[in-house]
C-alpha positions as CSV (number, residue, x, y, z in Angstrom):
1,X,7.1,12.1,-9.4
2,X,6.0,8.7,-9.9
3,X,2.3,7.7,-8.6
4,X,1.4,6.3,-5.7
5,X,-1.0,3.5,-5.3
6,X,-2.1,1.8,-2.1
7,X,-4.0,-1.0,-1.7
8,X,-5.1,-1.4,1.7
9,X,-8.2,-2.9,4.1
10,X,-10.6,-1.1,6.3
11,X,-10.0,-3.4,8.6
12,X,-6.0,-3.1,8.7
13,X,-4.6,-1.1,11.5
14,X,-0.9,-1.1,9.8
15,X,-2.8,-0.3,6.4
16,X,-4.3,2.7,9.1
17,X,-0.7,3.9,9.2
18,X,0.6,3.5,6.0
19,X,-2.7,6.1,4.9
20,X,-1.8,8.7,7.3
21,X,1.8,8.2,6.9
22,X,1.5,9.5,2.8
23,X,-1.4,12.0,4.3
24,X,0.6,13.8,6.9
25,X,3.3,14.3,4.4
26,X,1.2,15.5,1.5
27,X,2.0,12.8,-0.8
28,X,-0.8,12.4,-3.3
29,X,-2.1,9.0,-3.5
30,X,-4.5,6.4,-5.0
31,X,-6.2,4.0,-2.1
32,X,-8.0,1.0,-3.5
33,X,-10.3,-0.9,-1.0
34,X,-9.8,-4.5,-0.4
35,X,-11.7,-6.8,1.9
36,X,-10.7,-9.8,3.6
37,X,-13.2,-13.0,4.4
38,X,-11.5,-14.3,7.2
39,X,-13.8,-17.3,6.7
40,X,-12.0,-18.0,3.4
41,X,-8.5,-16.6,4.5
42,X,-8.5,-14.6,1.3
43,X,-9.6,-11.2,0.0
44,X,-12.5,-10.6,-1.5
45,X,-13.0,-11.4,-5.3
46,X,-13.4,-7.7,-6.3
47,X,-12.1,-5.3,-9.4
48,X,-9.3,-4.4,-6.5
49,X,-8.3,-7.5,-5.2
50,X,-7.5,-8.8,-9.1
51,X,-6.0,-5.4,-9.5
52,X,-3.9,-6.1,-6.7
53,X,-2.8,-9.2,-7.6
54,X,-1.6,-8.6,-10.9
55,X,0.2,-5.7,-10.0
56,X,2.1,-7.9,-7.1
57,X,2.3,-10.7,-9.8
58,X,0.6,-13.2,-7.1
59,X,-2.0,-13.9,-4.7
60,X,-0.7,-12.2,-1.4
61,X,-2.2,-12.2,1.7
62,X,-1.9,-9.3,3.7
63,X,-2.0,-5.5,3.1
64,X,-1.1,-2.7,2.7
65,X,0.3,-3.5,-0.8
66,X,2.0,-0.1,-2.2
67,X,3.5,1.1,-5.2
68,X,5.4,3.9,-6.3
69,X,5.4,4.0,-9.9
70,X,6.7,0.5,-10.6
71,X,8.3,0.0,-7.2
72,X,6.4,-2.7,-4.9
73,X,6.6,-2.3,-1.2
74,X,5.4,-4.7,0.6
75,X,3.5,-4.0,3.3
76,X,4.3,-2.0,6.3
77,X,7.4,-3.9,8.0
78,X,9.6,-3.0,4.6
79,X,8.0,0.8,4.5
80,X,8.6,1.7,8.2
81,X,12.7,1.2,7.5
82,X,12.2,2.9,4.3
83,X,10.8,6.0,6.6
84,X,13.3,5.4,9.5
85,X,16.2,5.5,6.9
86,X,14.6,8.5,4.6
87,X,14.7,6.5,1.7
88,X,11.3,7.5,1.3
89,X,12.3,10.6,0.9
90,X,14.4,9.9,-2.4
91,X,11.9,7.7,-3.4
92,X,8.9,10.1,-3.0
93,X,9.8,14.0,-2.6
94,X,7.6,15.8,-0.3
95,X,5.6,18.1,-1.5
96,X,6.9,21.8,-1.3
């Protein structure tokens, strides 16, 4: 099974959901912390953010951010269809 890395803010209610979403189904993950200066409109200059930004391949503006393996999905309005369809399932087994 390919990794699973989200990047997500403390602050983010749909981040909240995307979390508990891989928790409750026993998906092992990676969560790396962002945080957004909503003075600035941007995240954060932190080892994260950059992280995140090369992994999307641009400056994005909104989390969650997730990836499984190589495969970017972008934020939670493309994952809950993924969930409601079960592609997440093919994507990511559940643990047995």
């Amino acid at each position: 099974m390919d990794h699973v890395d989200i990047y997500y803010a403390r602050v983010c209610g749909l981040c909240t959901k995307a979390l508990d979403f891989f928790r409750d189904r026993g998906t092992t993950f990676t969560a790396h912390a962002v945080e957004w200066d909503s003075e600035k409109e941007a995240f954060v200059d932190s080892e994260n953010a950059r992280g995140m930004y090369q992994r999307c391949g641009a400056v994005v503006d909104f989390v969650p951010q997730m990836f499984v393996g190589d495969q970017h999905i972008k934020g939670w309005r493309e994952l809950e269809p993924m969930i409601q369809s079960g592609e997440i399932d093919s994507l990511i087994p559940k643990p047995e």
